[in-house]
N, C-alpha and C positions, 0 to 999 in steps of 0.2 A: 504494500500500500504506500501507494506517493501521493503525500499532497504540500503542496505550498503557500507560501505565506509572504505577502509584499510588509516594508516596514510602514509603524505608523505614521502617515503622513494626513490622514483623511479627518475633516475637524467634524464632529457633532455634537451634540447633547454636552457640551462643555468638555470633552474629553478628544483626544485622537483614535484612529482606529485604524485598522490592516483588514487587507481582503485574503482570508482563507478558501483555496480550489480545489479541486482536484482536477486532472487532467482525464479519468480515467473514467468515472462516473459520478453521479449523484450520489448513490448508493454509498459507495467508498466516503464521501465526503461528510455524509450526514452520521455514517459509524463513527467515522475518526473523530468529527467532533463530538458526539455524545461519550467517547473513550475521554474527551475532555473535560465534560461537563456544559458544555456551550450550550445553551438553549436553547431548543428550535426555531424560535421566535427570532433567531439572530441570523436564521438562514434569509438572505433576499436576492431573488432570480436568477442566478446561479455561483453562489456564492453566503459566504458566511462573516459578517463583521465582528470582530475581535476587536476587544478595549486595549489600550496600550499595554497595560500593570499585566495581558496573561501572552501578548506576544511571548514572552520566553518560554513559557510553559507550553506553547503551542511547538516553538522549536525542540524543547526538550522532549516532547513525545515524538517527535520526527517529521515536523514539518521541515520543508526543506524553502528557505531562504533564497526569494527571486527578486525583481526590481517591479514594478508598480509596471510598467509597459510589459513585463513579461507574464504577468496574469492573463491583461487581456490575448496577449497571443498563446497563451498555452490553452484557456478554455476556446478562442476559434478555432484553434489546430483540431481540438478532440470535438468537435461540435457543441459542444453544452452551453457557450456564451447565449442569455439572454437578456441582451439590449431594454434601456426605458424605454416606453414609449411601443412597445412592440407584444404584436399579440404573441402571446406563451404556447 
């Protein structure tokens, strides 16, 4: 199981956030984070927002550390990227 993780750069809710993927499926990504503890509720269209404070934790279980343009080309490459604004 591979999934990856861009650093926090993304501002919301007063905090920063990273975008958690997988390249491989949904499936994979929704286990890995519940191995986490991440809440479903944190899943949005294909992808999973992480708070700064558990990025390490996400590396530590085995995310693997990519750059912010390398999420969106690894979920196009595997098909799974789904766009705002775009029907699901």
């Amino acid at each position: 199981m591979t999934v990856y993780i861009d650093p926090p750069a993304w501002p919301g809710h007063g905090r920063l956030w990273s975008h958690l993927v997988s390249d491989v499926s949904y499936d994979e990504l929704h286990l890995f984070a519940e191995e986490l503890g991440v809440p479903r509720r944190a899943f949005e269209r294909d992808h999973y927002d992480i708070p700064s404070h558990r990025y390490a934790d996400a590396v530590a279980a085995g995310a693997v550390e990519v750059r912010s343009r390398e999420v969106v080309r690894l979920l196009t490459a595997a098909g799974l990227r789904r766009p705002k604004g775009r029907a699901q």
